[in-house]
C-alpha positions in Angstrom: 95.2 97.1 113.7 97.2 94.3 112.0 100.5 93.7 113.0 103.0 94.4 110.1 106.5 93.7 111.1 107.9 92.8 108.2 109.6 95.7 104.9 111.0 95.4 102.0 113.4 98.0 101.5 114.7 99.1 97.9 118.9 100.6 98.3 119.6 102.5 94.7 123.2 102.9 93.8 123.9 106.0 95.7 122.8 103.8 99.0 119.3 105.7 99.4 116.9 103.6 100.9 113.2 103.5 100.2 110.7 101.0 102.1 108.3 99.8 99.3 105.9 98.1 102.1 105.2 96.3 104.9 103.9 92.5 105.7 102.8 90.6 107.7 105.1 87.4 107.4 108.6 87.2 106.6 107.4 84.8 103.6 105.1 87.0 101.7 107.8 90.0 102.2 110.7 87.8 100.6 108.5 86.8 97.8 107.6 90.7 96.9 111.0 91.2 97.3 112.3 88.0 95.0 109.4 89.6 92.2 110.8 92.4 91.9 114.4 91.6 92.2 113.8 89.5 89.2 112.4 92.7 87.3 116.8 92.8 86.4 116.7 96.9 87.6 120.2 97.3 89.4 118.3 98.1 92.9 119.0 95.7 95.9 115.8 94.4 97.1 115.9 94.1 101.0 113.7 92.3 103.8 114.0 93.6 107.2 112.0 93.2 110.3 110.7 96.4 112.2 112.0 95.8 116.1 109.0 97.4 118.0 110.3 97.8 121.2 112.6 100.6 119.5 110.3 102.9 118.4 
């Protein structure tokens, strides 16, 4: 299994929050993230890292 630490999380206005997917670098998460950012919806586009030694 590949490790995918990495999510971009969508927060609407009400402060839901949605995770949209999961990567493998924090690179390639921020650029999803910056693409659909620049779509100009009024979501906030977040990157997170997923701390395993929570779960």
């Amino acid at each position: 299994m590949t490790d995918l630490p990495w999510v971009v999380v969508r927060q609407d206005d009400n402060g839901n929050r949605y995770r949209v997917g999961r990567y493998e670098t924090r690179e390639e998460a921020e650029r999803v993230s910056e693409t659909l950012d620049a779509r100009g919806h009024k979501q906030l586009y977040l990157v997170e890292r997923i701390d395993r030694q929570a779960s």
